[in-house]
PDB file of the backbone (N, CA, C, O) and the ligand in Angstrom, with CONECT records:
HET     ZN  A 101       1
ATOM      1  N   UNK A   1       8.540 -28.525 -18.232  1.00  0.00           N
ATOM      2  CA  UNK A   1       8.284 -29.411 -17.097  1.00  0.00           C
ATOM      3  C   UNK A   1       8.725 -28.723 -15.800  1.00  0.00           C
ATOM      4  O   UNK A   1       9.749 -28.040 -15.792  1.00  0.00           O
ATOM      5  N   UNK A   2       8.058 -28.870 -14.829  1.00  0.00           N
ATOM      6  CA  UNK A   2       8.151 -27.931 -13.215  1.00  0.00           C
ATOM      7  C   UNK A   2       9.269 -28.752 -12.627  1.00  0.00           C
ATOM      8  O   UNK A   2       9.282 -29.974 -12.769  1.00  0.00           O
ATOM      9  N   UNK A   3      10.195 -28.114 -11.977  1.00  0.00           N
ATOM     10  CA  UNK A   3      11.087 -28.918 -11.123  1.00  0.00           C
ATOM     11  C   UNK A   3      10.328 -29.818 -10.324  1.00  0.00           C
ATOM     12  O   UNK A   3       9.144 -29.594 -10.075  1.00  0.00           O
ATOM     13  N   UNK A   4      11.062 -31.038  -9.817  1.00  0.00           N
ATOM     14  CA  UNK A   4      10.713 -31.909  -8.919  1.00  0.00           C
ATOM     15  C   UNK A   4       9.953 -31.725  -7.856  1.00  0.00           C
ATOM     16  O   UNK A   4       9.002 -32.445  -7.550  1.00  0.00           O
ATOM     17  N   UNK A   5      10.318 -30.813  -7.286  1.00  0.00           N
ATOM     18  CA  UNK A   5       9.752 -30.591  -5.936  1.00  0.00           C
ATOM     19  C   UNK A   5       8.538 -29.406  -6.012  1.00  0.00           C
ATOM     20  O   UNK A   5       8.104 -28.973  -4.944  1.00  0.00           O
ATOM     21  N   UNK A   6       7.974 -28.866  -7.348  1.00  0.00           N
ATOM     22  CA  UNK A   6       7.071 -28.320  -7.707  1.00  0.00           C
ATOM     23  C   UNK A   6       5.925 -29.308  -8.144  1.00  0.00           C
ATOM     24  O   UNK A   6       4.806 -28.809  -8.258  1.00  0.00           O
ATOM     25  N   UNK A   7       6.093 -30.815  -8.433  1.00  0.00           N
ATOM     26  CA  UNK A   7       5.533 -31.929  -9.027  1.00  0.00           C
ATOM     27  C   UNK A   7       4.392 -32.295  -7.891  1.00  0.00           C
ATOM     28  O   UNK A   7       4.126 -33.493  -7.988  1.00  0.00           O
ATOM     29  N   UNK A   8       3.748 -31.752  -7.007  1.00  0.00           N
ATOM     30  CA  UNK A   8       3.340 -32.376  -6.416  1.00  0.00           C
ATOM     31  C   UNK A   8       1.879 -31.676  -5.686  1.00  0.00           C
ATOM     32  O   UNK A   8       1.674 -30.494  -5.964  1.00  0.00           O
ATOM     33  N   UNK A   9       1.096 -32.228  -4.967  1.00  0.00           N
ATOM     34  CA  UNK A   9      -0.003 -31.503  -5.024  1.00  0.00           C
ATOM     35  C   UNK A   9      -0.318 -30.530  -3.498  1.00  0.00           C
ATOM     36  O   UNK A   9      -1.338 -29.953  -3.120  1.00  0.00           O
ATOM     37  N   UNK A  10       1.187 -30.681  -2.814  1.00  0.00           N
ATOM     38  CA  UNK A  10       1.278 -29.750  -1.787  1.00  0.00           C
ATOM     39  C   UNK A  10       1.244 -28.072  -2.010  1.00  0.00           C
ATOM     40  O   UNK A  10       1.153 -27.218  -1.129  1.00  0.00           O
ATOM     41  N   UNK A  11       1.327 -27.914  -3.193  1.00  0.00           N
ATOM     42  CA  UNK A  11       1.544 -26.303  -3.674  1.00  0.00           C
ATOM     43  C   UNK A  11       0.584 -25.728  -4.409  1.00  0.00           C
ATOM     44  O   UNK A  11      -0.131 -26.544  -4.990  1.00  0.00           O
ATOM     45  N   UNK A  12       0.316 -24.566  -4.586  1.00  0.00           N
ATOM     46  CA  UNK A  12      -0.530 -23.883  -5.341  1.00  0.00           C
ATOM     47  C   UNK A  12      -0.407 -23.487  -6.318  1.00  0.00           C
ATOM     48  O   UNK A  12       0.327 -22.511  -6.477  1.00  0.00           O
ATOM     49  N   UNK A  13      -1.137 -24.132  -7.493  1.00  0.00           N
ATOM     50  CA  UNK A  13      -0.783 -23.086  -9.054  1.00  0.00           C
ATOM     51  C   UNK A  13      -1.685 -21.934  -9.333  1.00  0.00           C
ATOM     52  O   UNK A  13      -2.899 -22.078  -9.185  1.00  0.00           O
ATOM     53  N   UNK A  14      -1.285 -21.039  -9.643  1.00  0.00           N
ATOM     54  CA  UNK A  14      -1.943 -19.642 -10.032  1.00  0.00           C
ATOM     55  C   UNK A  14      -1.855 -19.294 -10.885  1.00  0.00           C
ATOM     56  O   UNK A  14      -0.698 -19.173 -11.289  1.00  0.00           O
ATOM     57  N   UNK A  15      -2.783 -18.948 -11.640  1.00  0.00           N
ATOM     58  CA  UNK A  15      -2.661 -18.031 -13.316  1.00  0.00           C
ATOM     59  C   UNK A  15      -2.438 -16.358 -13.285  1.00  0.00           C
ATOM     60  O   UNK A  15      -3.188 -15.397 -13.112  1.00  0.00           O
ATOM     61  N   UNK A  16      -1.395 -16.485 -13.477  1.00  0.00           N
ATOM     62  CA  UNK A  16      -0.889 -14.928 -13.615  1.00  0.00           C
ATOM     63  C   UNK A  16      -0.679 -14.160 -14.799  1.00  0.00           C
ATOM     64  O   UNK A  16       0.116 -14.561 -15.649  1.00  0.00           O
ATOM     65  N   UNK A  17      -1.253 -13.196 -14.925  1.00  0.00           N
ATOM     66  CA  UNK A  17      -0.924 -12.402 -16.116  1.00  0.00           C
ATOM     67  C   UNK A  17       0.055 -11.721 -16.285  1.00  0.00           C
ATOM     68  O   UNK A  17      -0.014 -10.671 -15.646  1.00  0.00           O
ATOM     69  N   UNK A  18       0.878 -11.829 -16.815  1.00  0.00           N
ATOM     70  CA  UNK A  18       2.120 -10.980 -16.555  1.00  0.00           C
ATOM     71  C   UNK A  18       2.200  -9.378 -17.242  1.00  0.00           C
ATOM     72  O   UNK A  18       1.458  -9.415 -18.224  1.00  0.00           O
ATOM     73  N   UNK A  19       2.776  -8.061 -17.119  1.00  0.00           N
ATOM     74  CA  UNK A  19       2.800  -7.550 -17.817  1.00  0.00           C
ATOM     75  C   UNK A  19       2.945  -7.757 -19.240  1.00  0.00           C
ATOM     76  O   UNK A  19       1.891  -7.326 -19.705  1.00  0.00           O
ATOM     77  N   UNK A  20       3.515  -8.089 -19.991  1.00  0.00           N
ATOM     78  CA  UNK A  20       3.487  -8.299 -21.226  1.00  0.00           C
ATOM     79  C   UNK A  20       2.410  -9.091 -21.844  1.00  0.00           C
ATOM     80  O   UNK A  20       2.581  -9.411 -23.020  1.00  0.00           O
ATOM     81  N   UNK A  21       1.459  -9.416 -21.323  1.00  0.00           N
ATOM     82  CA  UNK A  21       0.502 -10.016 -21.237  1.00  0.00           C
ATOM     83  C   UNK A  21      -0.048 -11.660 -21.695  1.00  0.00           C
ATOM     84  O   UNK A  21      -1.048 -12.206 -22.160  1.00  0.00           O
ATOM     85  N   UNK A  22       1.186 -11.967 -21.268  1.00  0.00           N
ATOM     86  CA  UNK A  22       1.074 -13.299 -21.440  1.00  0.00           C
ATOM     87  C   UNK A  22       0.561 -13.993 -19.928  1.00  0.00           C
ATOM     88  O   UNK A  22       0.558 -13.459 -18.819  1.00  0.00           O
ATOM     89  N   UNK A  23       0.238 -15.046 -20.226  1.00  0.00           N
ATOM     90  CA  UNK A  23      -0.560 -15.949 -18.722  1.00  0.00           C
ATOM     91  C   UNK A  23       0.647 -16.873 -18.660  1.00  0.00           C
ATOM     92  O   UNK A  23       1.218 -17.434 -19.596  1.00  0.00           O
ATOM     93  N   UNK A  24       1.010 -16.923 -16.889  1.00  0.00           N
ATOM     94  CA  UNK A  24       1.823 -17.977 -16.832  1.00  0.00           C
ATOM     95  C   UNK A  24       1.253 -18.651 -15.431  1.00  0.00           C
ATOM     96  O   UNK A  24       0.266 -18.199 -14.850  1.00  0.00           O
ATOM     97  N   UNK A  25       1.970 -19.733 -14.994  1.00  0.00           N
ATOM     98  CA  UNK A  25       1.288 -20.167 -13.937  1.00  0.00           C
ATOM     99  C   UNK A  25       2.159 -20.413 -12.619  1.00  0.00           C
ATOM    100  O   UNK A  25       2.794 -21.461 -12.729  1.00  0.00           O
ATOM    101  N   UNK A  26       2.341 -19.864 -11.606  1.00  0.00           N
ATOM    102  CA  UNK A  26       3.079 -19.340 -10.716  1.00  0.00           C
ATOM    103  C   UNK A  26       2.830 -20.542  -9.564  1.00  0.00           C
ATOM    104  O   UNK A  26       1.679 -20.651  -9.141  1.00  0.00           O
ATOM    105  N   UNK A  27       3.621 -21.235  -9.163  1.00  0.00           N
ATOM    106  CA  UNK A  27       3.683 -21.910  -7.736  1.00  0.00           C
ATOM    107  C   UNK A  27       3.642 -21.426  -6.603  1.00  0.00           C
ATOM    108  O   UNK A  27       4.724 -20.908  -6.327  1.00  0.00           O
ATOM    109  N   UNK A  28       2.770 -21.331  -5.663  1.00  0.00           N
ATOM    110  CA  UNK A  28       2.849 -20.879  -4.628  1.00  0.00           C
ATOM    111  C   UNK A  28       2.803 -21.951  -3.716  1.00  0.00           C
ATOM    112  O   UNK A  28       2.716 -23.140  -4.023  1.00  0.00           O
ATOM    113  N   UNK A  29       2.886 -21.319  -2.199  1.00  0.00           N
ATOM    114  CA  UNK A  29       2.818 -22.239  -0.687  1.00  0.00           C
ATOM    115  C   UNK A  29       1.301 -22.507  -0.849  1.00  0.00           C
ATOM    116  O   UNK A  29       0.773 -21.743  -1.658  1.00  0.00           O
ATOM    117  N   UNK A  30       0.388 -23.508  -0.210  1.00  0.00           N
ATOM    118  CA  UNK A  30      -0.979 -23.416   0.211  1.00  0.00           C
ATOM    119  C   UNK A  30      -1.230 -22.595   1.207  1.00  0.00           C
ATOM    120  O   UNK A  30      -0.230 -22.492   1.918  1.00  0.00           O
ATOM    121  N   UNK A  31      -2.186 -21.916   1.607  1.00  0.00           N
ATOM    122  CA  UNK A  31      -2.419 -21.366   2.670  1.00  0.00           C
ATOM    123  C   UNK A  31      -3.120 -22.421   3.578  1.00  0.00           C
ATOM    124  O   UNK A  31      -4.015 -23.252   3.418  1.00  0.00           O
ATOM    125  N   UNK A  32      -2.080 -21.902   4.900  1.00  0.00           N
ATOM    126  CA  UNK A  32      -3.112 -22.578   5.739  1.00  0.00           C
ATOM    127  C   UNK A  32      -4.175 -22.656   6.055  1.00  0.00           C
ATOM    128  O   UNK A  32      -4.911 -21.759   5.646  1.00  0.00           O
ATOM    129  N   UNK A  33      -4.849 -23.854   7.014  1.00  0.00           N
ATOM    130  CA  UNK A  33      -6.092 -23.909   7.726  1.00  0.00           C
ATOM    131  C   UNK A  33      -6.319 -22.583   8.638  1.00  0.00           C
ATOM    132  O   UNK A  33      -5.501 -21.830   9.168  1.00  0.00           O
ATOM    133  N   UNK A  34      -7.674 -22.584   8.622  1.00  0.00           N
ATOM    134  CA  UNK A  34      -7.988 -21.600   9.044  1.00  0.00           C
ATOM    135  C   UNK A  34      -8.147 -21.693  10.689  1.00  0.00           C
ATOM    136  O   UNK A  34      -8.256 -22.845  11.109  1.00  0.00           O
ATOM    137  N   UNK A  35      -8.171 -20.792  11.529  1.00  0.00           N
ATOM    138  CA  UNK A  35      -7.686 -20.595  13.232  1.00  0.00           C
ATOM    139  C   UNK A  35      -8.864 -21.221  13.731  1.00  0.00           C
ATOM    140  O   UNK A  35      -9.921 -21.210  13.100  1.00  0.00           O
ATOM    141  N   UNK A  36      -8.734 -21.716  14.742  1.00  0.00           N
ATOM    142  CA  UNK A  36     -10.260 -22.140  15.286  1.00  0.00           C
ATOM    143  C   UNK A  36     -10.135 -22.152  16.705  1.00  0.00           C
ATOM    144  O   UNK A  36      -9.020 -22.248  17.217  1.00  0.00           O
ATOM    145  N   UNK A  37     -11.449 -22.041  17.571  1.00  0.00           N
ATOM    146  CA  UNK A  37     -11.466 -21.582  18.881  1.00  0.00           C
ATOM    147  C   UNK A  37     -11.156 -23.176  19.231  1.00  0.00           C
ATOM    148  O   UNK A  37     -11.497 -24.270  18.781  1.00  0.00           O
ATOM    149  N   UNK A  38     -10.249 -22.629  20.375  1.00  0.00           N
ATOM    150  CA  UNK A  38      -9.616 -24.339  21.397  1.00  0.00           C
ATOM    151  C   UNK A  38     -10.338 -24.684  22.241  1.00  0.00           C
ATOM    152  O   UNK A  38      -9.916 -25.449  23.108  1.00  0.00           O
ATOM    153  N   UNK A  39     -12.309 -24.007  22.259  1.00  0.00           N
ATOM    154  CA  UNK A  39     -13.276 -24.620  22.909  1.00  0.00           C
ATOM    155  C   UNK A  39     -14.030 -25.192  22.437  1.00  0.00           C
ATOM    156  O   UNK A  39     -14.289 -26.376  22.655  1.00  0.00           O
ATOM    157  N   UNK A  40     -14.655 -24.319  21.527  1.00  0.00           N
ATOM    158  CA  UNK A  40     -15.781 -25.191  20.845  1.00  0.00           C
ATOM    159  C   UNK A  40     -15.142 -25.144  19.309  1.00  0.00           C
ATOM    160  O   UNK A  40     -15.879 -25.786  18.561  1.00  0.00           O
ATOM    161  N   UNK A  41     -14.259 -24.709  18.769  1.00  0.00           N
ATOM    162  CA  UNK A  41     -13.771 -25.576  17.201  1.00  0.00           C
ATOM    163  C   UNK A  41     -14.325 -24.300  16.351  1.00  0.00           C
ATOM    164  O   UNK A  41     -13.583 -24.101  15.389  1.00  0.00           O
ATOM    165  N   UNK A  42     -15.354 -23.422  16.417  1.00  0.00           N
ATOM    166  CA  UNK A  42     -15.542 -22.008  15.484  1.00  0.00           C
ATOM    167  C   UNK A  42     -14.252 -21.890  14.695  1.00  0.00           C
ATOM    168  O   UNK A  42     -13.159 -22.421  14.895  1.00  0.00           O
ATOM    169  N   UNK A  43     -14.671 -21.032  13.719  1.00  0.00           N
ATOM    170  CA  UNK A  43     -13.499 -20.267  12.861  1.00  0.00           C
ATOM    171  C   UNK A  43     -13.278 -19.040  13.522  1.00  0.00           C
ATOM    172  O   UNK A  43     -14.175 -18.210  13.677  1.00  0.00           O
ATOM    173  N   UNK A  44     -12.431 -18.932  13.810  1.00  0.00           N
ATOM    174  CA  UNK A  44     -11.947 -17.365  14.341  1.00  0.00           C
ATOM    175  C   UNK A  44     -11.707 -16.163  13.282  1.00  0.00           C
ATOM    176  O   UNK A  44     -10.821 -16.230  12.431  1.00  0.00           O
ATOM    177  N   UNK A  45     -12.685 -14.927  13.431  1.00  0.00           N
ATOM    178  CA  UNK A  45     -12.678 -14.226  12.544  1.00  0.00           C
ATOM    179  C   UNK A  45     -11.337 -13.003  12.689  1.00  0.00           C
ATOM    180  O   UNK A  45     -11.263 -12.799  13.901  1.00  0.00           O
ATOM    181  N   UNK A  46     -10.772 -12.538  12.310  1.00  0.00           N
ATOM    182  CA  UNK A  46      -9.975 -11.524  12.832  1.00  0.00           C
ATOM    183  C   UNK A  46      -8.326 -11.963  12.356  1.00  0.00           C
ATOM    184  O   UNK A  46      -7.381 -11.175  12.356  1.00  0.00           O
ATOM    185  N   UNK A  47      -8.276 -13.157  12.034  1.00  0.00           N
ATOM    186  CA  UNK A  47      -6.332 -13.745  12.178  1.00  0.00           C
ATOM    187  C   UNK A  47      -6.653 -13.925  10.842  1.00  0.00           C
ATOM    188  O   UNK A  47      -7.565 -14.240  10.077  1.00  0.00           O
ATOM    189  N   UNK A  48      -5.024 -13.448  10.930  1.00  0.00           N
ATOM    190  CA  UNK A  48      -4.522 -13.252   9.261  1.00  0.00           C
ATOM    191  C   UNK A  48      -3.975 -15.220   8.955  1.00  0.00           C
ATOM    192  O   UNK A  48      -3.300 -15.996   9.631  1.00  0.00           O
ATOM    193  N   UNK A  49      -4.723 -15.358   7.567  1.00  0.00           N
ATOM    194  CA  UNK A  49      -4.975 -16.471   7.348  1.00  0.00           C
ATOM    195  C   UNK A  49      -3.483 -16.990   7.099  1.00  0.00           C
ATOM    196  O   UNK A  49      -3.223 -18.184   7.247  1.00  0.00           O
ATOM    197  N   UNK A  50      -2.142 -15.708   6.572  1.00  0.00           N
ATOM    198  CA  UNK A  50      -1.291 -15.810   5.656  1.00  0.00           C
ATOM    199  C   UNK A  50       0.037 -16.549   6.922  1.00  0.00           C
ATOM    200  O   UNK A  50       0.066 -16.612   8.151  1.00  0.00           O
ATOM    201  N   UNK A  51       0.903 -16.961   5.912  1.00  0.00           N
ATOM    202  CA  UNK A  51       2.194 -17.249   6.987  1.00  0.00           C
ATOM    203  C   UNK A  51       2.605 -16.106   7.598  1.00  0.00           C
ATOM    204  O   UNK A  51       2.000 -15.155   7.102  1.00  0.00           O
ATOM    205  N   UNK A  52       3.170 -15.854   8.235  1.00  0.00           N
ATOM    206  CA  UNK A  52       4.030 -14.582   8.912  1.00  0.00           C
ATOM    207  C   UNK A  52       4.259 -14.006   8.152  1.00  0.00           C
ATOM    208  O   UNK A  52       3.857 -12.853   7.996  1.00  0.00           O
ATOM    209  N   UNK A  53       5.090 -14.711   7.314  1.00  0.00           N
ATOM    210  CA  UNK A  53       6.266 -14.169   6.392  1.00  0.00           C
ATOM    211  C   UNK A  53       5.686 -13.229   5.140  1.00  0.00           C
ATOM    212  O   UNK A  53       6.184 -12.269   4.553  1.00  0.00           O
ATOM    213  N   UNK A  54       4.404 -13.933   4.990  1.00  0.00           N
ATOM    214  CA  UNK A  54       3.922 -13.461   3.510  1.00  0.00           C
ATOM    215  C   UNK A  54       2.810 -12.564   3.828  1.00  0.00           C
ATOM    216  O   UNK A  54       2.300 -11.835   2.977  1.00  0.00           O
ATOM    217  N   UNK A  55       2.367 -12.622   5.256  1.00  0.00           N
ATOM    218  CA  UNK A  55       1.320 -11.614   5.533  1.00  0.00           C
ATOM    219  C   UNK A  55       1.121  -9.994   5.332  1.00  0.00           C
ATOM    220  O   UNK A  55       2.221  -9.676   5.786  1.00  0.00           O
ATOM    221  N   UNK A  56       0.803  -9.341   5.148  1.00  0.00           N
ATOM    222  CA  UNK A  56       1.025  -7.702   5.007  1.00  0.00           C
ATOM    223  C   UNK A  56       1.015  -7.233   6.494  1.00  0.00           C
ATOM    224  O   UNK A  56       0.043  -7.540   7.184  1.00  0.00           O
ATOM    225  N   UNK A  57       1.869  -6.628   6.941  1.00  0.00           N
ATOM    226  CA  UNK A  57       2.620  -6.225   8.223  1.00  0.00           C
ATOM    227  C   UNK A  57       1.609  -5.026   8.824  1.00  0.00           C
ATOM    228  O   UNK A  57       1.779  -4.623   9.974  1.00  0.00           O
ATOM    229  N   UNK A  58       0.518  -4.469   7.949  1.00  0.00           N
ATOM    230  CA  UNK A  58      -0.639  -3.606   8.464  1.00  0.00           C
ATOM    231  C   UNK A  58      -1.645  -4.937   8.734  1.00  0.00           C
ATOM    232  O   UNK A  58      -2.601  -4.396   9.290  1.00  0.00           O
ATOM    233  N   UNK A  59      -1.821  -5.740   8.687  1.00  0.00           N
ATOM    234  CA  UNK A  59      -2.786  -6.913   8.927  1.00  0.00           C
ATOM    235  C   UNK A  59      -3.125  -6.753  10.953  1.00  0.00           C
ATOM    236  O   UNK A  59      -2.273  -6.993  11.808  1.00  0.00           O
ATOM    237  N   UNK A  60      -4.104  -6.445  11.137  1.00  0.00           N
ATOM    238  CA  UNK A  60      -4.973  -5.995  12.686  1.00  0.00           C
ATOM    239  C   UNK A  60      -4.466  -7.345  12.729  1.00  0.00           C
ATOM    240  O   UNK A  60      -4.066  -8.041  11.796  1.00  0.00           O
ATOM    241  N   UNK A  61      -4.579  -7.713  14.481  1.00  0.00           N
ATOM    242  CA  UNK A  61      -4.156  -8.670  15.116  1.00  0.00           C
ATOM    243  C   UNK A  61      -5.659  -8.612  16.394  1.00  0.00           C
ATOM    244  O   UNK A  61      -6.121  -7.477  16.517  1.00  0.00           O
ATOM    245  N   UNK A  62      -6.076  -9.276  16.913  1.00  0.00           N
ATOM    246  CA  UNK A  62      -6.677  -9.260  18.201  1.00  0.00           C
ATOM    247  C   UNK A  62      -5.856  -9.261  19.282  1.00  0.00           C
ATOM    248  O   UNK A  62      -4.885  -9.952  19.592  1.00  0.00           O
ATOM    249  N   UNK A  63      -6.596  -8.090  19.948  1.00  0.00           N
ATOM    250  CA  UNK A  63      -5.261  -7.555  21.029  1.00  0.00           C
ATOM    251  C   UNK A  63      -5.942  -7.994  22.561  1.00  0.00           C
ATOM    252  O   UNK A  63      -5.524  -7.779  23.698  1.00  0.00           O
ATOM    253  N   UNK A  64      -7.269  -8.757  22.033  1.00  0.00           N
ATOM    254  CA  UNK A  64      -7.812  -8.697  23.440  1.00  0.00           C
ATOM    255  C   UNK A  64      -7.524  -9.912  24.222  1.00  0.00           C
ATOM    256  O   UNK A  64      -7.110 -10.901  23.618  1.00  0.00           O
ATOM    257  N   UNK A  65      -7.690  -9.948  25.449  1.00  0.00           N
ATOM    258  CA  UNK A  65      -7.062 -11.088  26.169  1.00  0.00           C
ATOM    259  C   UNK A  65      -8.003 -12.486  25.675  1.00  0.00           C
ATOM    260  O   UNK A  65      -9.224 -12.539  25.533  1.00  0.00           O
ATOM    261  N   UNK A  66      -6.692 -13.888  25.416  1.00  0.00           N
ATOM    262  CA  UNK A  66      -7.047 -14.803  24.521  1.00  0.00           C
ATOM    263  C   UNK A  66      -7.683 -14.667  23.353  1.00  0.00           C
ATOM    264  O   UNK A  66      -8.534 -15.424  22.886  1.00  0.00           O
ATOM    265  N   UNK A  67      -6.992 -13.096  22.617  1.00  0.00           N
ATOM    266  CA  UNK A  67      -7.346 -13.240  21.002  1.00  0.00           C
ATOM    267  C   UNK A  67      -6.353 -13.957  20.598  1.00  0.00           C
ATOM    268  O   UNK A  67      -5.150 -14.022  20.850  1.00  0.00           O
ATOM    269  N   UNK A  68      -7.463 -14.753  19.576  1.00  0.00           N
ATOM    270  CA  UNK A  68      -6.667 -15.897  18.537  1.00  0.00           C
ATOM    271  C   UNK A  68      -6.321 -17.075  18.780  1.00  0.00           C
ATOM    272  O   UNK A  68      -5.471 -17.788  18.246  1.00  0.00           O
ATOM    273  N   UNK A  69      -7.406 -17.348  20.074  1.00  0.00           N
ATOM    274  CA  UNK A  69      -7.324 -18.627  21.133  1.00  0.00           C
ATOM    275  C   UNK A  69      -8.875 -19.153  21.295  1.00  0.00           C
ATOM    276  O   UNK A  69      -9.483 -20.194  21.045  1.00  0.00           O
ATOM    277  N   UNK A  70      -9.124 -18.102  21.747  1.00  0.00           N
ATOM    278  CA  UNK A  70     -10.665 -18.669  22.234  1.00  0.00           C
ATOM    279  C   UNK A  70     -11.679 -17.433  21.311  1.00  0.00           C
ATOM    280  O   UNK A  70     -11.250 -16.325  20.986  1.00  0.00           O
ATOM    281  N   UNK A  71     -13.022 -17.929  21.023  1.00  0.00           N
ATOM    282  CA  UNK A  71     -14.015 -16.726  20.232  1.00  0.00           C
ATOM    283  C   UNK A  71     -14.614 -16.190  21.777  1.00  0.00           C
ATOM    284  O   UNK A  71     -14.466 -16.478  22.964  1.00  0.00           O
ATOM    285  N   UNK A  72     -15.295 -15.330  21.024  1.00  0.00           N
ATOM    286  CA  UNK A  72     -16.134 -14.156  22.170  1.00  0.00           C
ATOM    287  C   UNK A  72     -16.933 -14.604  23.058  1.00  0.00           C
ATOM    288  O   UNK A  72     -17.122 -14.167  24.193  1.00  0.00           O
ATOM    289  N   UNK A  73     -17.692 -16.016  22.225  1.00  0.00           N
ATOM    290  CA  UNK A  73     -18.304 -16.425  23.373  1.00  0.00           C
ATOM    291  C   UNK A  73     -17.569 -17.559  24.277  1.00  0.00           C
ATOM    292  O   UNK A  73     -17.971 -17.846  25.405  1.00  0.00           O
ATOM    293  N   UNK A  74     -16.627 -18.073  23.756  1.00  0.00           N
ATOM    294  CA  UNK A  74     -16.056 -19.014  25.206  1.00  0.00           C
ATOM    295  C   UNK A  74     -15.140 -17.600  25.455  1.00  0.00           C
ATOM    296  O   UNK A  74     -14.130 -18.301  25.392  1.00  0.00           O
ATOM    297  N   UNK A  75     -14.855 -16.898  25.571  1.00  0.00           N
ATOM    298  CA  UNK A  75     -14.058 -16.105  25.846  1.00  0.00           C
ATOM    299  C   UNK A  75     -14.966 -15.336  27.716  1.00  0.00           C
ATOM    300  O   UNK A  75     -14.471 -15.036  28.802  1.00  0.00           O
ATOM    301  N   UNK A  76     -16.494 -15.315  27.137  1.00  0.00           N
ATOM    302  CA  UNK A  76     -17.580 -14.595  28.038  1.00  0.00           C
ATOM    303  C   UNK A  76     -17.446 -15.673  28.859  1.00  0.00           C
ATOM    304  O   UNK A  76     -16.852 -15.449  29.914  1.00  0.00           O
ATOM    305  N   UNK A  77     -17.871 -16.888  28.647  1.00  0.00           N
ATOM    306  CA  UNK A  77     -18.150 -18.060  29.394  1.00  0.00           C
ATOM    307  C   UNK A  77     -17.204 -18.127  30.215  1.00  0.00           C
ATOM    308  O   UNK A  77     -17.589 -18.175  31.383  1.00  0.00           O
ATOM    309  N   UNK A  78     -15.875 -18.153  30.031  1.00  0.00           N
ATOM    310  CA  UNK A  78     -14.757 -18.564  30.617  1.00  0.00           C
ATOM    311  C   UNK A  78     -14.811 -17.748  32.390  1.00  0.00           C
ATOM    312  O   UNK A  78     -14.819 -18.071  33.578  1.00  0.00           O
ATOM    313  N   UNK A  79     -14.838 -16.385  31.397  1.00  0.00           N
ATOM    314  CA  UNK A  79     -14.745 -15.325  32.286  1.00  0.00           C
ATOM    315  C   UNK A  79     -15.853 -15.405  33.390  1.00  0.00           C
ATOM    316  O   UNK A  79     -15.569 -15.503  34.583  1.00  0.00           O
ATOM    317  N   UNK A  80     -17.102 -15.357  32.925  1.00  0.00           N
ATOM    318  CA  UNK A  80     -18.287 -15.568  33.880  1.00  0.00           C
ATOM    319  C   UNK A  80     -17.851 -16.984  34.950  1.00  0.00           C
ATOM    320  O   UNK A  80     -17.792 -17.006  36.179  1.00  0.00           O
ATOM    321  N   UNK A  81     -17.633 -17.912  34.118  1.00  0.00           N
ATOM    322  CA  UNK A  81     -17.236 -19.698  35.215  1.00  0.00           C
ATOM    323  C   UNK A  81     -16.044 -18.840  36.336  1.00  0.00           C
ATOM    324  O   UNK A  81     -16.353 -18.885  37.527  1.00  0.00           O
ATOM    325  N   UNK A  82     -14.552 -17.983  35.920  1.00  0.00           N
ATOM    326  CA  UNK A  82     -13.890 -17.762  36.811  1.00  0.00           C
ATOM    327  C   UNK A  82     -14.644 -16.419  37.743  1.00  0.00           C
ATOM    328  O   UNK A  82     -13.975 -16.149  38.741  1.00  0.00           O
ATOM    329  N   UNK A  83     -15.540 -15.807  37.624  1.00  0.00           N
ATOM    330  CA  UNK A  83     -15.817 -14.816  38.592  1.00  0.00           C
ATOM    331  C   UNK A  83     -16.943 -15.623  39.334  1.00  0.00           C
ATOM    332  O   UNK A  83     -16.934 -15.471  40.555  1.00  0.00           O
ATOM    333  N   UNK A  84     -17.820 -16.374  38.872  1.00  0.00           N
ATOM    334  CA  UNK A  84     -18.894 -16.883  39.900  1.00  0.00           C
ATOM    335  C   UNK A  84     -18.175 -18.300  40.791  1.00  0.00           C
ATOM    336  O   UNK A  84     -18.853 -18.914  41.614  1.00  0.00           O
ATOM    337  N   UNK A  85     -17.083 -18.588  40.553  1.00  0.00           N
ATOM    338  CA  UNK A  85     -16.603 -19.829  41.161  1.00  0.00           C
ATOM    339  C   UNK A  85     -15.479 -19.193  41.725  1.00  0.00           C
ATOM    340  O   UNK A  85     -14.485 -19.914  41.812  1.00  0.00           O
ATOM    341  N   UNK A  86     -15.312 -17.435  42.341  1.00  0.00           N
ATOM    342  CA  UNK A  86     -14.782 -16.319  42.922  1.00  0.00           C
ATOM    343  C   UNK A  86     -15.663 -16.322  44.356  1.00  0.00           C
ATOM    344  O   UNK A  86     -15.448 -16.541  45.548  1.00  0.00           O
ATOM    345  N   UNK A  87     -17.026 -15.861  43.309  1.00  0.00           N
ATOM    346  CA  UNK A  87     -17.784 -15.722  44.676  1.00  0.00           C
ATOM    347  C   UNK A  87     -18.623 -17.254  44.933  1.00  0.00           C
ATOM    348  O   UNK A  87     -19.759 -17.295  45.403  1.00  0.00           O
ATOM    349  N   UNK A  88     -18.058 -18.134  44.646  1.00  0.00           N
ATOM    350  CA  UNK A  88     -18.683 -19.620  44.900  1.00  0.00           C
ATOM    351  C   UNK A  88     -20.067 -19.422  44.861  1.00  0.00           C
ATOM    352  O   UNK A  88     -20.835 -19.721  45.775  1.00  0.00           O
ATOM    353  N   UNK A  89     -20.329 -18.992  43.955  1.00  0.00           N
ATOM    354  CA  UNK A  89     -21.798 -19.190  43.275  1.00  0.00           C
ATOM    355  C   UNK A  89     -22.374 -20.576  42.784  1.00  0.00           C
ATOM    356  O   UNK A  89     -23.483 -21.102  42.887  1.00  0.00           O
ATOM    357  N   UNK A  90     -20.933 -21.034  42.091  1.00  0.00           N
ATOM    358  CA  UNK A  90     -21.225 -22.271  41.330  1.00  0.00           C
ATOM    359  C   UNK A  90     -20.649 -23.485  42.310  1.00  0.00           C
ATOM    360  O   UNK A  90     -20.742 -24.660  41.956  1.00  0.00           O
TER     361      UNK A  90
HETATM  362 ZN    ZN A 101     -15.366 -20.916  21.151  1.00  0.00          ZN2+
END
């Protein structure tokens, strides 16, 4: 029987093979939801899905201004609305 606080359907069970080759079934965290743009709601491709903690530390990051905030295209949009409302176009 799983400890108490394994009892529940917040966690992940996994079938693992172990060396000796027996199958056991391993509790894990869930992974989180996946990143989404804070304009229009897209999935953001590029962010590591994992916690910090459990992520692999070579995992690319978006380095470009508002990566992992906004996608490419509100990212264009944004940019275009602040340069034409520069030259009061709009
Ligand atoms: Zn977007």
């Amino acid at each position: 029987m799983p400890k108490r606080s394994q009892r529940t359907s917040k966690v992940r069970r996994v079938m693992v093979r172990t060396p000796g080759g027996r199958v056991s079934c391993h509790i894990e965290d869930k992974k989180p939801n996946r990143h989404r743009c804070a304009w229009c709601g897209e999935i953001l491709q590029g962010i590591v899905r994992e916690k910090l903690s459990s992520a692999p530390k070579s995992a690319k990051r978006i380095a470009r201004i508002f990566g992992g905030y906004l996608c490419h295209r509100c990212l264009e949009r944004s940019l275009k609305l602040s340069v034409f409302s520069e030259w009061k176009i709009i």
